[in-house]
Structure formats: structure tokens, C-alpha cells
DOGU-99475 format. One record per residue: residue in one letter; x, y, z of N, C-alpha, C in turn. Coordinates in steps of 0.02 Angstrom, whole numbers, plus 50000, padded with zeros to 5 digits. Layout:
% DOGU-99475
AXYZXYZXYZ
...
//
This chain:
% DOGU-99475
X500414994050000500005000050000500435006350000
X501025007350033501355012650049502135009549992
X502295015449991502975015049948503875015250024
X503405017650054504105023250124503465025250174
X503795025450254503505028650315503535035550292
X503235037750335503225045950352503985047950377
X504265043050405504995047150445505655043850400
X505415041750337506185040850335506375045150248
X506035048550228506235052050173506685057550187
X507245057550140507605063550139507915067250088
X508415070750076508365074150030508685069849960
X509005063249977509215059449954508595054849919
X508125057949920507405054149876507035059649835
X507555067449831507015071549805507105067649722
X506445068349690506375066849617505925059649613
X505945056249687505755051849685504845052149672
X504485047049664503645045549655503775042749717
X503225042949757503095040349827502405036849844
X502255035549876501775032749914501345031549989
X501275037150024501215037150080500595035550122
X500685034550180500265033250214499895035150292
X499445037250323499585040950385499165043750413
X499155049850483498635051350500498775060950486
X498285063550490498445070550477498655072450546
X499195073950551499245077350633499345085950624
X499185089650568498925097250575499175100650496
X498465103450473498545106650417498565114550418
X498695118650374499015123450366498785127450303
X498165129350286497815132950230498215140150196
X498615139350154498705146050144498565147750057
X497785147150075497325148849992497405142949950
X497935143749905498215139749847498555135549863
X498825135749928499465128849929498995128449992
X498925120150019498695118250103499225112550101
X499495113550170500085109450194499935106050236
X499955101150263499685094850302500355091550312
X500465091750366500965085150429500535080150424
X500765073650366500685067650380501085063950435
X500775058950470501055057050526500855048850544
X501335045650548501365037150575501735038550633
X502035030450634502245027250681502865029950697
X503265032450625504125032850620504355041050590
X503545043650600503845052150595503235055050568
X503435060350522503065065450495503485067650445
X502855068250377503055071650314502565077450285
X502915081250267502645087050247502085086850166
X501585087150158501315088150110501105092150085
X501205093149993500845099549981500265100149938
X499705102549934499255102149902499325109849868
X499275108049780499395113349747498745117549695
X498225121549697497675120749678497615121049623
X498255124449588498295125149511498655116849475
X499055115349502499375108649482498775102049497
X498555102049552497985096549550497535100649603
X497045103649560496475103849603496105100049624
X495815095549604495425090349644495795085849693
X496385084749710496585084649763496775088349803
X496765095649797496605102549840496125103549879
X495515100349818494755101349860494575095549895
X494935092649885494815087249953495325085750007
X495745089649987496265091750074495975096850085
X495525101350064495245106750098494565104850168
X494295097250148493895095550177494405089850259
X495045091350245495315086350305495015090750393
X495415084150403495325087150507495895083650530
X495875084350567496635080950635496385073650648
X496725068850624496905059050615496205057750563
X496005062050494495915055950470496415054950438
X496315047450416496725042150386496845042050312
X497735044550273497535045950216498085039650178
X497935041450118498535040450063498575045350016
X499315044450013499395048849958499855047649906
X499795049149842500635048749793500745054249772
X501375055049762501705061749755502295061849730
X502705066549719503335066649692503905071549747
X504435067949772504585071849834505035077949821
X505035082849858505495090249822505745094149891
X506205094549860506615099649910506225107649938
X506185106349998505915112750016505955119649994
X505645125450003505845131349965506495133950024
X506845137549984507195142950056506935145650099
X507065143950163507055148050229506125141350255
X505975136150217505555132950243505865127050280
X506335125850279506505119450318506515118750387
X506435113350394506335110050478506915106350501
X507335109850532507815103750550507715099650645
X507085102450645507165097450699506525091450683
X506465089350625506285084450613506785080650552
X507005074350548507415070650501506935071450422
X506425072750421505925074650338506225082950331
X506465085650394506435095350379506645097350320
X507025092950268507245095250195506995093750156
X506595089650141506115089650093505245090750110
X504985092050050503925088950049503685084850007
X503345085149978503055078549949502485082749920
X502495085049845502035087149815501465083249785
X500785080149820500385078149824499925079949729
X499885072049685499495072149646498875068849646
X498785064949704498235059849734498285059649780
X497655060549814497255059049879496825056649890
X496865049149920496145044649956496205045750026
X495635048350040495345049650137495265042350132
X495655037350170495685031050202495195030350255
X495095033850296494475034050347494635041650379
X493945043750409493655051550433493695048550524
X494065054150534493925054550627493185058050647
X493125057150673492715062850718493015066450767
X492775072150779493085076850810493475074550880
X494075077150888494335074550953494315076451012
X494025071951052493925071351128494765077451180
X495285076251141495895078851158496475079151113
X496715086651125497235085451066497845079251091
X497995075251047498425070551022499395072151069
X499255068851127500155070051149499885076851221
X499285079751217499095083551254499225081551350
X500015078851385499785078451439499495081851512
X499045087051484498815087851547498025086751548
X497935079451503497125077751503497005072451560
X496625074451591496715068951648496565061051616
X496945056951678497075048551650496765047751634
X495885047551678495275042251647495095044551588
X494995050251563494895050051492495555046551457
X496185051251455496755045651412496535038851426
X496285035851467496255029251454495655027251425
X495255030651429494445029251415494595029851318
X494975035251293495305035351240495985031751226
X496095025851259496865025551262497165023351173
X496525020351157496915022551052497185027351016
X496825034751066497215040451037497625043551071
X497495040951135498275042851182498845039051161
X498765033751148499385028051110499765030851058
X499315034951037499535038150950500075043550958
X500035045651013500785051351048501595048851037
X501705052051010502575050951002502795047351062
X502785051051112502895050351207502625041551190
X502015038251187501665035751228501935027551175
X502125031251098502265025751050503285024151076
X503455030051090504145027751105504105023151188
X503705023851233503645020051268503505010951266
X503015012351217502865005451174503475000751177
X503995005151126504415004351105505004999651145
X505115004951191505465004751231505284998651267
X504814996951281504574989351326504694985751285
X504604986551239504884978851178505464978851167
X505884983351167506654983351171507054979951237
X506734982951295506834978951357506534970151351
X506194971151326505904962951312506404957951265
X506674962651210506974956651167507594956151200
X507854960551227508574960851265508484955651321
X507964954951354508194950251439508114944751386
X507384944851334507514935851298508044935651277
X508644939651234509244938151201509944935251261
X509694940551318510274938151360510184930951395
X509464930951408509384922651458509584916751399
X509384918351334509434913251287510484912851275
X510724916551308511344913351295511564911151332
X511314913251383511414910751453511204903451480
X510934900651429510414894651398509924892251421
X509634897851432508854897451470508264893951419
X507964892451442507294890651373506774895651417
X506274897051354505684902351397505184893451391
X504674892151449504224888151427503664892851472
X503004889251435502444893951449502304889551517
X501934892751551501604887451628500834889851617
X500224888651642499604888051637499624894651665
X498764897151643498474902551671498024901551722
X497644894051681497034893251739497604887651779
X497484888851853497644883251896497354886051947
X497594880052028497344880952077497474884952123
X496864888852151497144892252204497604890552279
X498094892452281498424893052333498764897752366
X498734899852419499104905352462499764906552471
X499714915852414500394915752394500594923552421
X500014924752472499984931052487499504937652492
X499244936752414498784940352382497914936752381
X497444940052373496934937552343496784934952270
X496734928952267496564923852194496074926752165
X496044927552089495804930852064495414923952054
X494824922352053494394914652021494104915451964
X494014907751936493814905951892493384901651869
X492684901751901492344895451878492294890651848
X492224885051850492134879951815491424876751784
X491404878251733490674874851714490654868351710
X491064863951686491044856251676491094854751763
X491334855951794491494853851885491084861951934
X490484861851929490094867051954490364866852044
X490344873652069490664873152099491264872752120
X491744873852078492324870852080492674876352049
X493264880652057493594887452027494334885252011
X494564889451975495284890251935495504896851967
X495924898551971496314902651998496844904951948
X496694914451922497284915151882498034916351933
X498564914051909499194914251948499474919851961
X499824920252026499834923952042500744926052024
X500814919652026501554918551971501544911951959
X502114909951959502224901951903502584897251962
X502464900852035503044897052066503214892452073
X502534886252081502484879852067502704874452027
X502554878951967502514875451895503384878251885
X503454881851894504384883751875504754876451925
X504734877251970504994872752028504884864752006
X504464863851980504264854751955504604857251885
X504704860851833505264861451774505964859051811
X506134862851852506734860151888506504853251891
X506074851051938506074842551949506134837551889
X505634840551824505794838551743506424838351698
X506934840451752507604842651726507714847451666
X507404853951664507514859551600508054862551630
X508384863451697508994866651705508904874851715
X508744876551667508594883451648508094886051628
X507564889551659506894892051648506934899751638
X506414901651591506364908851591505484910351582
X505244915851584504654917551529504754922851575
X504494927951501503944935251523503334932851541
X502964933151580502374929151617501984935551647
X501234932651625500714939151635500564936751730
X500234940351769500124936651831499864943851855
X499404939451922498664941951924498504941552018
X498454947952032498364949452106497744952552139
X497144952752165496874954952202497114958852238
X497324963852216497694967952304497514975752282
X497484978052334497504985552339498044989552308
X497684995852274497884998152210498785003652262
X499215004452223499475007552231500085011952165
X500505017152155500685018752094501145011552068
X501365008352108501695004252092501344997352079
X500774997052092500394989252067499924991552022
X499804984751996499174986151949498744976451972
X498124976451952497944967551967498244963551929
X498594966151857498694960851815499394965851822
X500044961751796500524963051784501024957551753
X501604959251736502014956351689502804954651729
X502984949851748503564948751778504294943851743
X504804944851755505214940851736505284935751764
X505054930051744505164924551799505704919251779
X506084918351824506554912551836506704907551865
X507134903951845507344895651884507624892551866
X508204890351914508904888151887509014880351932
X509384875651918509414869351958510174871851965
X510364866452019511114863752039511374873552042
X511064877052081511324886352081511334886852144
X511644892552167511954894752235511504902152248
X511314905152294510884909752313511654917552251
X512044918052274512614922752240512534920252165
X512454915652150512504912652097511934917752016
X511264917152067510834919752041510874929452052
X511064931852094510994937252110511434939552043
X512254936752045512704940152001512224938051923
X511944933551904511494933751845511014938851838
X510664939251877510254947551867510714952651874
X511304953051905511524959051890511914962351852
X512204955651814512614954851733511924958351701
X511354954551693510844956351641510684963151656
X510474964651703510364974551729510794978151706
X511404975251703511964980351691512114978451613
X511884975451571511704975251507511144976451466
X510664975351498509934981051479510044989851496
X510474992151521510504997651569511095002951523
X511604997851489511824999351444511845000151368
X511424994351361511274996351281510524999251262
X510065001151329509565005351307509565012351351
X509945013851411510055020151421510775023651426
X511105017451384511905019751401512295023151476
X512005019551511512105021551565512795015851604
X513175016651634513465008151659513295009951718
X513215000751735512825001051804513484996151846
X513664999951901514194996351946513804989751979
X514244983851980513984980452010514754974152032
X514624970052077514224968352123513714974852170
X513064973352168512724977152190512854977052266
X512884982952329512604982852397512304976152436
X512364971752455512104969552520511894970552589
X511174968752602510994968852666510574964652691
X510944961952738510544957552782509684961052801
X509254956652796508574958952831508744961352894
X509064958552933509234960153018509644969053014
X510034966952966510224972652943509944979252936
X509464977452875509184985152849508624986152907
X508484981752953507894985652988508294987853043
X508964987553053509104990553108509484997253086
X509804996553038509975003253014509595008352982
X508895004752936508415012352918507815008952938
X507365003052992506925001753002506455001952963
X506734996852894506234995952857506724988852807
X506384985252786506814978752721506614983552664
X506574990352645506464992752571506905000752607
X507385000052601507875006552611507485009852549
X507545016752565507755020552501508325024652486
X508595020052549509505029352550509835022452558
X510395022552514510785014652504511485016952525
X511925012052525512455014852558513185017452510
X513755021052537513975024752501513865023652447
X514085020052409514235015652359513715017552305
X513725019352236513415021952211513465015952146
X512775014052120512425008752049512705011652001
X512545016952001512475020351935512645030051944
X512855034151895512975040551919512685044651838
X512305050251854512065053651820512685059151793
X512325061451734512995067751718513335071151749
X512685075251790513305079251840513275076351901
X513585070651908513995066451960513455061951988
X512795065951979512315064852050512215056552041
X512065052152093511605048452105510965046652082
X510755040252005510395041251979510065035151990
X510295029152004509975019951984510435019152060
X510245016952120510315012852168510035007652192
X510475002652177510344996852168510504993752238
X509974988252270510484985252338510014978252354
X510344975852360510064968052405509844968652469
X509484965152475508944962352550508974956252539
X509374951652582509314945652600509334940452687
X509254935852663509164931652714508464934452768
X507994934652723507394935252763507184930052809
X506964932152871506474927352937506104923152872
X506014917852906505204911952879504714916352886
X504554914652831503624917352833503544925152808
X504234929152781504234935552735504044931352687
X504314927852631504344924552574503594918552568
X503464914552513502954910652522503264905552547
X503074900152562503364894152628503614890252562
X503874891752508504424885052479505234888852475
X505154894352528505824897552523506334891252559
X507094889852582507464887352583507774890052643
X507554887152705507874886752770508644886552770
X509134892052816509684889952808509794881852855
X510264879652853510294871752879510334873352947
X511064876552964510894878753033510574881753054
X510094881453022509294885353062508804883853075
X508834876053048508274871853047508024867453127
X508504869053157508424865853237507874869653264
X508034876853220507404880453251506554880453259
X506564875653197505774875453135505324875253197
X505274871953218504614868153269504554871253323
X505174874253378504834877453444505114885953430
X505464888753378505494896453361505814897553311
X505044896153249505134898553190505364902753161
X505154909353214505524916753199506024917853198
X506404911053220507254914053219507624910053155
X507004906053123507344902853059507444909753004
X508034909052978508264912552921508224908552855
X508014913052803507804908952724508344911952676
X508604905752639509154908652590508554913052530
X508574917452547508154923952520508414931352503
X508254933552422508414939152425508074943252384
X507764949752395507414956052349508004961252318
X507694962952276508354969452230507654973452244
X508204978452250507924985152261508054991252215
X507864994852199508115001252136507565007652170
X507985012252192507885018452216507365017252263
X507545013552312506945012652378506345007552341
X506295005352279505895001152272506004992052265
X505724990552260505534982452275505234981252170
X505934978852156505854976152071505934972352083
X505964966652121506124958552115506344954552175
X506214949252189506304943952256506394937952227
X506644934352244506934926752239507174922652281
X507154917352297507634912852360507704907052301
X508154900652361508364895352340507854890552376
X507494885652343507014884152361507054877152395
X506704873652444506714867652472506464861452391
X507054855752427506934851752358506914845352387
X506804845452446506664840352496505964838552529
X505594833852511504884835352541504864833052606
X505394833152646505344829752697505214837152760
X505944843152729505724849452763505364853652724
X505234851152671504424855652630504054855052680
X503804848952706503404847252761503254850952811
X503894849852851504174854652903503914860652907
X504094866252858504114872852835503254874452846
X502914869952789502134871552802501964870152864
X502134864352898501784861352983501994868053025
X502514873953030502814879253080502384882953041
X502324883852965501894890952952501104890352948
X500634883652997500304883652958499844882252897
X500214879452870500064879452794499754870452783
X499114872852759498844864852750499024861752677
X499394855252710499854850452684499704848952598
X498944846052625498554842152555498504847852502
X498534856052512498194859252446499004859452404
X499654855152403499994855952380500634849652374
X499904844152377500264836352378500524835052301
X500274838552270500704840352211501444838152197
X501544846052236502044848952221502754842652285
X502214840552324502734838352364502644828452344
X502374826952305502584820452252503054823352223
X502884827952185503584830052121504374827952170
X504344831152223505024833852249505254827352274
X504594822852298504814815352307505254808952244
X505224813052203505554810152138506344811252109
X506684814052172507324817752147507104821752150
X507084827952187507204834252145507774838252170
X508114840752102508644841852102508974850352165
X509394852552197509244859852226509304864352177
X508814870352184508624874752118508434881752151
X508194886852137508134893252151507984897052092
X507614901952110507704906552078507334914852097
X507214917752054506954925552047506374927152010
X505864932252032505314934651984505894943951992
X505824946251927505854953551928505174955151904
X504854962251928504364965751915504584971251842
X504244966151795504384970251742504114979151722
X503694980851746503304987351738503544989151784
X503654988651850504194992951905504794995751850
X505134990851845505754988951811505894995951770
X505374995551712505315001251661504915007951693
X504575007651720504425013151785504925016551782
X505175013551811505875016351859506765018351794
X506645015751753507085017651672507125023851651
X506255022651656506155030751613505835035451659
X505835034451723505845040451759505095044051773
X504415035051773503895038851775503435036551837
X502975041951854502905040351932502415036251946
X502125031751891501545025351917502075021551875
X501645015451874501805009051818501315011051765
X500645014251756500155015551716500455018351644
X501025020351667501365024651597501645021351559
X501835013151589502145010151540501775003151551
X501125003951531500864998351523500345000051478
X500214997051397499694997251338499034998651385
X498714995551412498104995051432497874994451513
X498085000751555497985000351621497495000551644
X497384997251723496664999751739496845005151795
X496185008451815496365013851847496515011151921
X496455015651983496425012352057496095009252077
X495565011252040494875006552063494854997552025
X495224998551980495284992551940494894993551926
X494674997251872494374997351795494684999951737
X494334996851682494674998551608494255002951599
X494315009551580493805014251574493695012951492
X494065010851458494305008051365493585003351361
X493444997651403493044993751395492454992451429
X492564996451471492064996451538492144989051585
X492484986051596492704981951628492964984251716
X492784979251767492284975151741491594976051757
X491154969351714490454970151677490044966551741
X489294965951725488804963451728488964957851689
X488614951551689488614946851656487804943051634
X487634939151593486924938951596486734933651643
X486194931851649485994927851681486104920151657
X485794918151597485994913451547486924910751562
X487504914751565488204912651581488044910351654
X487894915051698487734913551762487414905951795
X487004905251772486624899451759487164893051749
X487294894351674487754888151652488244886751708
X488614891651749489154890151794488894890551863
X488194887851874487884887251945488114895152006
X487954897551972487954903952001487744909552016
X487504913052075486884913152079487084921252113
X487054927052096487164932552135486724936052186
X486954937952246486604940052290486714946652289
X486064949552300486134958252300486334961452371
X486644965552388486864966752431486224972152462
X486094972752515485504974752539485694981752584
//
């Protein structure tokens, strides 16, 4: 359909016939000539409509508005003197327009286009034409760049990504289970995950060695700038690995995402601190003032990416398949609280991007661990057959991917770098979610709503 984007013509194509494609992002009437900023994904090109050279495509750029959808062919030409743009890569040439098809008509806009001081719930209630912002498309961007980079680095590292289920069973991982009815087993719910921790941990028992996925995962919890219910994490899992083992692997990869998308170098071995530690020196396991020692340093000198470890958390911070130290295990049964877990969180500027331990591969103190925390045995006889089969010692890490990029580009929710957020309340204002349902679905899945009185 198109010959070339909007952003990559230059003066090295004047003479050329073209073919373009795009949205109008602002026209410019002056009588006989109307000039129109065509605009995609990869820039903006200048068009000219000439009334003596082709009028009937004059009189129908006279009828445009702001994003409808055009094509055009043309022949591209060097700007006149004193018209050029050099702060756009098109600023030397235009594109003298001999055809014009209106591809599709907008209707008038709710907000100008890149406008941020429209409040969220509309941008989101519009989020197709908030998307359409330079800002909001280089963000896009930018998450998929961070995405192919951690897959390029784990894959040499010889990770395999494998997928783990969405629907499974609920179990207590902290958060509230998001459910899932079952129509064939009425009565009976699925639970979206809240991560993969299970299903990663029996890969180890399957012998894959090396686990990865970008993995969607799903929380009930109270809204804050840093959560959302659904989110996107890096999840990991490694066999025959050492608690240091894994840490220096995330921090090789940080300090290679960190460099080839903000050119920044990130110092590392990162900071350590004991849990016993950070609560006695800033009374809290999420410092936000780290010690001398500086991650990363901004231009003028300052302090920009601080990076630091939190480890060896008490039993019962982590979910109960964390990894008792040995000499700590005398403790399990008459003072749990003094058991320590080979456990550790990364931190980046006072926040919480990621937690991991080395996990029990023994179902004998799997046992153990649930009988001190609690934790009833049978909703996870599962997982403790698997471990009865060999299973090998393994560990690993979730990083919080939308923190992650949050915190990159310097923005103060996760909402900014996520396609389709919901608000605090957890709603999609885009879809109206969530819905009413009819009665007829209701029915089929024995379910019966009570009105609140």
C-alpha cells in the first residue's frame, strides 16, 4: 500500500514518486497551497496540496481534520528557502501531492493528540488516541526493546522460555486469587496465577535446568502507583545454583539492559543487606537511601539507579517454599522466627523490582516449613510428590517488569508504561470492565448473585 513511512524520506529521495501513508496530525491553509503534517508510527512528512497543479486533490485536502486516515502519491521536492525543519529528520524535503484517498474520517477529538495535561481516565477511556503520541509510541517501544534484550541475554545464558498455565489452583501466595469458575465441575474454581512458582519449581524437577518467561500474573490487592491486578514479571529458575549465583545473573543482565538502552553503566556487584540489617539501620527491608556506594551516576555526578540487596529474610516474609538455612533448621518447630531463608529482593531507588530465594527440594522439610507456618499440607501434595522424585536443589527470581521500566524512564506510576491500564479502582475505562454478566452465563456456571441489601 505505501511506497516509504512518514519518517524516513530525505533529501536523498528528492525526484522520487512516493507513496504514503498516515494520519493528519495538522494542516496549514494558505489559499492555493494547504500543507498537512502527515504522521505514523516513524515520523512526519510534509505535504503539499497545489490548487493550480491538482485541484481536485486541493479540494479534498480542503475538507481534512486532525487523524483522518490518508494516502497519498506524490513526487518528493526539496523545500523552498528559509522553509525547512531541522528538527525533524523529513525538515528538507515535501512531497508534492497528485492523489488523495481519505482512508477513513475521525470525528472530532475528545483531546488534542500527545496533550499531557488531560486527565488519565479519559487518556485511558481514549487510550487508542493517547497511544498515537510520540511520548506514549516511544514507550511502546521501549518495553519491547527491554523485552527482546532480557530474551536475548537469558537465551545465551541457555535458558529456554516455557509457557506454565493460566488457569490453575488456588493457593496462598499472599495476595487474593483472582477465580475462575468451572462449568464442567460446578462449583469448583481456577485461579489466575499469581506467578508460576509451582510450575517453574517441578521444570526444575523435569530437569530443564534453565527456565525463563515474560509471564502475565494476576493479584487481588490494593491499588497502589506501583501495582496494577494484572502485571508482567520476569520469571526465573535455575537447578544445581547457589543463592550469589543467581543474584550476580540479574546483575550481569541489569547492567546490560541499562547499557545498551540508556547507556548508562551500572556498577555492580550490587550493595548487600542483611534483613536484620536494613531494619536496624533504616527500620524498614525497602531502604531508600543505600549505602555509600553508588549503581549508577548521572551527568553531573549525581546519584541516579541505586541498586541494593535484601537478604536472608525470617520464615514466613517469602511464600513457605523458600529454603531454610541448615543451621537454622533446629529452630523450625519450637521458634520459627528465628529461622533464616536463603532469600533475596533487589531494590532500585527505595523500590522492590524483584525477590527470589533458593528453594526447598526436599519434601521431607517442605513438610516441616508448612507444619511451623501453618500451611495445610494436602492443597499442595502436588508439588510435594514432584520433589519426592529427585528433585534436584534449584532457586530462583521473579523481577517486576513494569516497576522495572517505571523506574528507566523516570515515571511516577507503572500506568505509563503499560498498553492498557486499569485505573485504582481496577477498571478499564477503554472497555468498561469490569461488567455485569447475563443471567443465561450465570446459570450455566451454577451461580447465583446476591444483591447486597
Amino acid at each position: 500500500m505505501r511506497t516509504h513511512t512518514c519518517g524516513e524520506l530525505n533529501k536523498n529521495n528528492i525526484g522520487q514518486k512516493v507513496v504514503l501513508c498516515g494520519w493528519v496530525h495538522c494542516r496549514r491553509d494558505h489559499g492555493k497551497l494547504i500543507f498537512i503534517d502527515l504522521r505514523d508510527k516513524y515520523g512526519i512528512s510534509q505535504l503539499v496540496f497545489n490548487s493550480k497543479e491538482n485541484p481536485s486533490a486541493h479540494q479534498l485536502a480542503d475538507s481534512l481534520r486532525a487523524e483522518d486516515v490518508l494516502l497519498v502519491k506524490g513526487k518528493v521536492q526539496k523545500r523552498p528557502e528559509g522553509t525547512l525543519n531541522p528538527r525533524i529528520p523529513t525538515g528538507e524535503i515535501e512531497i508534492a501531492v497528485s492523489f488523495l484517498e481519505i482512508l477513513n474520517k475521525s470525528k472530532p477529538l475528545p483531546f488534542e493528540i500527545g496533550d499531557g495535561q488531560i486527565e488519565e481516565e479519559i487518556r485511558l477511556a481514549y487510550r487508542y488516541l493517547d497511544l498515537r503520541s510520540p511520548q506514549m509510541q516511544n514507550i511502546l517501544a521501549f518495553r519491547h526493546r527491554v523485552s527482546q534484550e532480557i530474551r536475548s541475554f537469558l537465551d545465551r545464558e541457555g535458558f529456554i522460555e516455557v509457557e506454565t498455565p493460566m488457569l490453575t489452583k488456588s493457593t496462598p501466595e499472599g495476595a487474593r486469587d483472582f477465580l475462575v469458575p468451572s462449568r464442567l465441575d460446578k462449583g469448583s474454581f481456577y485461579a489466575l496465577p499469581q506467578s508460576p512458582q509451582l510450575f517453574k519449581q517441578i521444570l526444575m524437577v523435569a530437569g530443564v535446568d534453565r527456565y525463563f518467561q515474560l509471564v502475565h500474573c494476576f493479584r487481588d490487592e490494593d491499588f497502589r502507583a506501583d501495582r496494577q491486578l494484572e502485571h508482567t514479571q520476569v520469571d526465573l529458575e535455575l537447578s544445581f545454583v547457589s543463592k550469589e549465583e543467581i543474584m550476580n545473573l540479574i546483575e550481569r543482565m541489569l547492567a546490560h539492559l541499562f547499557v545498551e538502552l540508556l547507556n548508562t553503566k551500572i556498577v555492580f556487584p550490587f550493595p548487600v543487606f542483611s534483613y536484620a540489617e536494613a531494619m536496624e539501620k533504616f527500620g524498614t527491608d525497602k531502604p531508600k537511601v543505600g549505602p555509600a556506594r553508588r549503581s549508577s551516576m548521572g551527568e553531573g555526578g549525581e546519584e541516579k539507579f541505586n541498586f541494593l540487596w535484601v537478604v536472608d529474610f525470617p520464615l514466613g516474609k517469602h511464600h513457605p517454599f523458600t529454603s531454610p538455612y541448615e543451621e537454622d533448621l533446629r529452630f523450625l518447630e519450637k521458634s520459627p522466627e528465628m529461622v533464616r531463608t536463603r532469600t533475596y529482593d533487589l531494590l532500585l531507588n527505595g523500590v522492590e523490582i524483584g525477590g527470589g530465594s533458593i528453594r526447598i527440594h526436599k519434601p521431607d522439610i517442605q513438610k516441616r516449613v508448612f507444619r511451623a507456618l501453618k500451611v495445610e499440607e494436602k492443597r499442595f501434595d502436588f508439588l510435594l510428590r514432584a520433589l519426592s522424585y529427585g528433585a534436584p536443589p534449584h532457586g530462583g527470581i521473579a523481577l517486576g517488569l513494569d516497576r522495572l521500566l517505571m523506574l528507566m524512564l523516570d515515571k511516577k506510576t507503572i500506568r505509563e508504561v503499560v498498553a492498557f491500564p486499569k485505573t485504582q479502582k481496577g477498571i478499564c475505562p477503554l472497555s468498561g470492565a469490569p461488567d455485569e454478566v447475563s443471567e443465561k452465563q450465570l446459570k450455566e456456571l451454577g451461580i447465583e448473585i446476591k444483591k447486597s441489601k
